[in-house]
BAKOL-438277 format. One record per residue: residue number from 1; x negated, y negated, z of N, C-alpha, C in turn. Coordinates in nm, 2 decimals. Each point is the difference from the previous one (the first is absolute). Layout:
{NUM,{X,Y,Z},{X,Y,Z},{X,Y,Z}} ...
% end
This chain:
{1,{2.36,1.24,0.17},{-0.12,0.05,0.05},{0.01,0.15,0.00}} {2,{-0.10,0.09,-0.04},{0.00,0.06,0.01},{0.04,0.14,0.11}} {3,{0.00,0.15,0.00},{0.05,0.05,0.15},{-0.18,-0.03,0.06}} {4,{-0.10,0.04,-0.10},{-0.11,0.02,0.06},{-0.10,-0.12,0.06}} {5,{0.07,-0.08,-0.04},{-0.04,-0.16,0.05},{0.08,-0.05,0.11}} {6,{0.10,0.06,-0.01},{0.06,-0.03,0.15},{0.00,0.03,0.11}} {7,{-0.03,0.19,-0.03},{-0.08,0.07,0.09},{-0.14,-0.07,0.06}} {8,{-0.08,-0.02,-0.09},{-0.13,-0.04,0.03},{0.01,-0.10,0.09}} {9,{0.10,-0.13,-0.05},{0.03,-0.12,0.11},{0.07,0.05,0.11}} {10,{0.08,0.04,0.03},{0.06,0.08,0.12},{-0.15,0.05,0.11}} {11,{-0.05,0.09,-0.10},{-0.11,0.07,0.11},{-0.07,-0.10,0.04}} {12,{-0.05,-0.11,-0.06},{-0.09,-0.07,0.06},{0.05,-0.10,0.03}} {13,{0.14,-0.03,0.04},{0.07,-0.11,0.12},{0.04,0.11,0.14}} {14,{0.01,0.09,-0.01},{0.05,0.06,0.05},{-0.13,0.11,0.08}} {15,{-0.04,-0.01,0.15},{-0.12,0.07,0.07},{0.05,0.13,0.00}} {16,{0.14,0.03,0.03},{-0.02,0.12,0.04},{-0.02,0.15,-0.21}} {17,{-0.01,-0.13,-0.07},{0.01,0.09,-0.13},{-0.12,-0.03,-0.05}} {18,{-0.09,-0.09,0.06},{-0.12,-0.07,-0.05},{-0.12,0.15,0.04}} {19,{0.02,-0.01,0.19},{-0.05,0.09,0.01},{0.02,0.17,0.10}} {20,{0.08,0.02,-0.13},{0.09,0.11,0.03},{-0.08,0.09,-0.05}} {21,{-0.01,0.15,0.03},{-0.11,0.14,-0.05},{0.09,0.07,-0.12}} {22,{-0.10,0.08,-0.04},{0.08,0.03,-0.12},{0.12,0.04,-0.03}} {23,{0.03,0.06,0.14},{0.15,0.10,0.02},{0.12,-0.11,-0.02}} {24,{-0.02,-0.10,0.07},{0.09,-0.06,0.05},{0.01,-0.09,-0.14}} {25,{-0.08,-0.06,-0.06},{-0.03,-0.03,-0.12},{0.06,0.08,-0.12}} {26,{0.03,0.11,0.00},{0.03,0.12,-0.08},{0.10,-0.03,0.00}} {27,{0.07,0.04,0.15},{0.17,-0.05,0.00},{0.05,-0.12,-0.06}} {28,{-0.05,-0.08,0.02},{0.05,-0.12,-0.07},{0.00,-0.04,-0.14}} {29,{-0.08,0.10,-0.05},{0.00,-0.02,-0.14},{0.09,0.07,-0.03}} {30,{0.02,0.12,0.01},{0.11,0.11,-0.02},{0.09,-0.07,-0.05}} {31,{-0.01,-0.12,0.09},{0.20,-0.03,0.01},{-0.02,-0.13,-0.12}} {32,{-0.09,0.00,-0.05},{0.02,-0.12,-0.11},{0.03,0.07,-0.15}} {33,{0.01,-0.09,-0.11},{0.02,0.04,-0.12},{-0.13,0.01,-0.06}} {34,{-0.13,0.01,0.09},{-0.11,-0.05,-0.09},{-0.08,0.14,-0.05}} {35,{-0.05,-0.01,-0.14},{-0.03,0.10,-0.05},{-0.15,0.12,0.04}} {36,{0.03,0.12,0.01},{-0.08,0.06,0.09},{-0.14,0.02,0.00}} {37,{-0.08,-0.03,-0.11},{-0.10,-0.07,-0.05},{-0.04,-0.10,0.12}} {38,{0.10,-0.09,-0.03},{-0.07,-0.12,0.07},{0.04,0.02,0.15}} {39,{0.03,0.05,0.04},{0.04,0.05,0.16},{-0.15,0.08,0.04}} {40,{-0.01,0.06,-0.10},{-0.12,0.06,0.02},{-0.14,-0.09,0.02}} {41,{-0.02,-0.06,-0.09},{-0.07,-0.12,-0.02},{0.02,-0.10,0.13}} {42,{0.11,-0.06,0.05},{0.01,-0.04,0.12},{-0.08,0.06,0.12}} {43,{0.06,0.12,0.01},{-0.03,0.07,0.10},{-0.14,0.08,0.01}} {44,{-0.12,-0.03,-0.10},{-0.07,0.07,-0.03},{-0.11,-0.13,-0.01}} {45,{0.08,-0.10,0.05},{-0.08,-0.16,0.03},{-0.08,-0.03,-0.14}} {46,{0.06,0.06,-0.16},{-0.10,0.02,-0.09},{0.07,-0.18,-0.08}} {47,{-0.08,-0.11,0.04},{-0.02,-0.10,-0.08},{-0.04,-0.01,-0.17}} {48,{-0.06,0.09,-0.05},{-0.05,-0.01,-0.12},{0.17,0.05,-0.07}} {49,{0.03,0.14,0.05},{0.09,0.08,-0.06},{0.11,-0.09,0.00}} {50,{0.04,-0.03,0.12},{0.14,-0.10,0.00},{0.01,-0.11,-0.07}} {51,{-0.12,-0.07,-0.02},{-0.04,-0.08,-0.09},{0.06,0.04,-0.13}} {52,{-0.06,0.10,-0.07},{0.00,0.05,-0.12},{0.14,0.05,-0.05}} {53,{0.07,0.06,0.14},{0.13,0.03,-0.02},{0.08,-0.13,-0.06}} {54,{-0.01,-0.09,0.09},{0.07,-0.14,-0.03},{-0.03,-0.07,-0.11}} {55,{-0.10,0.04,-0.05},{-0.03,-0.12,-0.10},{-0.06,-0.11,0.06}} {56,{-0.05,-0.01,0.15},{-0.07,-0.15,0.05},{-0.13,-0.02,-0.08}} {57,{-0.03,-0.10,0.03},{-0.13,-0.03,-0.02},{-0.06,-0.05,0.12}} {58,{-0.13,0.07,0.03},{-0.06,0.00,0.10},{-0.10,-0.12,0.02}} {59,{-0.03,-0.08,-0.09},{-0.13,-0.08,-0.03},{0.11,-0.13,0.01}} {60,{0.03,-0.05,0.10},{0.08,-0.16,0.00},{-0.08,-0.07,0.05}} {61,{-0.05,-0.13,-0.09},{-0.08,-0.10,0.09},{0.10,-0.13,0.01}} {62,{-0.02,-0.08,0.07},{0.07,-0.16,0.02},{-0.07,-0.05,0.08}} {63,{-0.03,-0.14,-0.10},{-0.07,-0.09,0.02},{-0.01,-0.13,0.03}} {64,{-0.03,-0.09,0.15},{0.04,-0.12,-0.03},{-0.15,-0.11,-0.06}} {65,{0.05,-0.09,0.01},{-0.10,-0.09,-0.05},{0.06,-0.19,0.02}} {66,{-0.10,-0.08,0.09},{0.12,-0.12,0.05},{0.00,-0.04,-0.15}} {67,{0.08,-0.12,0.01},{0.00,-0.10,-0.13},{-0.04,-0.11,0.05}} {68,{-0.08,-0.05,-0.09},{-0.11,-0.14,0.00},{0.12,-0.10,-0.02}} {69,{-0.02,-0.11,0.14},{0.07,-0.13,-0.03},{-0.09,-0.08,-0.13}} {70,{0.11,-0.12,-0.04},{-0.07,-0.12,-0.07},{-0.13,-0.04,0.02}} {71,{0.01,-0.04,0.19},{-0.10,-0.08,0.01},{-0.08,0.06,0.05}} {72,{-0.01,0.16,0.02},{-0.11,0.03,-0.01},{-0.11,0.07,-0.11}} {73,{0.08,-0.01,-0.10},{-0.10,0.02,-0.13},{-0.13,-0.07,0.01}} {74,{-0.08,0.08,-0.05},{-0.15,-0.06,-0.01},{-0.02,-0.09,-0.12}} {75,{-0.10,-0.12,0.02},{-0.02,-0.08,-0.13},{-0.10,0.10,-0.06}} {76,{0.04,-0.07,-0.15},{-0.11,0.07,-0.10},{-0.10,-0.12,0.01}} {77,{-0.15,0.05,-0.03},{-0.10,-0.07,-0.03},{0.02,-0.16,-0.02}} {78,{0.06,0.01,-0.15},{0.05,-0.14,-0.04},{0.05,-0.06,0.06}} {79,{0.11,0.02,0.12},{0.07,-0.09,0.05},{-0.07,-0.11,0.08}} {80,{-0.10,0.05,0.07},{-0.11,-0.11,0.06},{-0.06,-0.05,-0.06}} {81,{-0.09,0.02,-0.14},{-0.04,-0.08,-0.07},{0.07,-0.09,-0.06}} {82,{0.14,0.00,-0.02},{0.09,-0.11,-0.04},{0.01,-0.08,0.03}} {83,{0.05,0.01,0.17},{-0.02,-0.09,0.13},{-0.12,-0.06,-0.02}} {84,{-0.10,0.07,0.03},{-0.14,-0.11,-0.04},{0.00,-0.14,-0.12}} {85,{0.02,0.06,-0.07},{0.02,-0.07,-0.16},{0.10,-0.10,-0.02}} {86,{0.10,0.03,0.14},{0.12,-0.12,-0.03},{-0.07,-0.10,0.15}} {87,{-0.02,0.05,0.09},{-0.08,-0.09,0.10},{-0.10,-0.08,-0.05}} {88,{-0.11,0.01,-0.08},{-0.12,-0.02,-0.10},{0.05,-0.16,-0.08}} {89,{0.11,0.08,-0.07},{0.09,-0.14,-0.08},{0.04,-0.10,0.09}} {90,{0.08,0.03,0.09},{0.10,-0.12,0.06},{-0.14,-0.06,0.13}} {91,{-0.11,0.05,-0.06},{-0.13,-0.08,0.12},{-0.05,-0.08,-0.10}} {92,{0.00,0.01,-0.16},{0.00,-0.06,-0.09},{0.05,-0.10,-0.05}} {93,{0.10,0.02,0.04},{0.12,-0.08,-0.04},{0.01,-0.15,0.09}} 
% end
């Protein structure tokens, strides 16, 4: 993982770095390896930039959707007319 991903997870498990002011914020970057661009970008709450620094992509969607059992598939048209057609016969028969 990266330093700047770890940082990020750190801050946001962590209240007193979640919501710490810039100063105190400052200090703690200092002491990391992470590049000063993005410390900037951190601390300058700039999402687009940090984005762009990293290479993220900002546009993630995920999607669920249930899955249809067996028995509840819908009949097609013909299935009842079949039914009809074989009842018809064996009243014939």
């Amino acid at each position: 993982m990266s330093k700047v991903i770890e940082f990020l997870n750190s801050m946001g498990g962590d209240a007193r770095l979640r919501y710490a002011d810039a100063a105190q914020l400052a200090a703690v970057l200092e002491r990391t390896q992470i590049d000063p661009a993005v410390r900037d970008a951190i601390l300058g709450s700039d999402q687009a930039a940090l984005a762009a620094l990293l290479g993220a992509r900002t546009n993630v969607v995920c999607g669920f959707a249930p899955a249809q059992d067996d028995d509840e598939q819908e009949q097609s048209p013909d299935d009842g007319e079949e039914i009809v057609a074989l009842q018809n016969t064996v009243r014939a028969a």
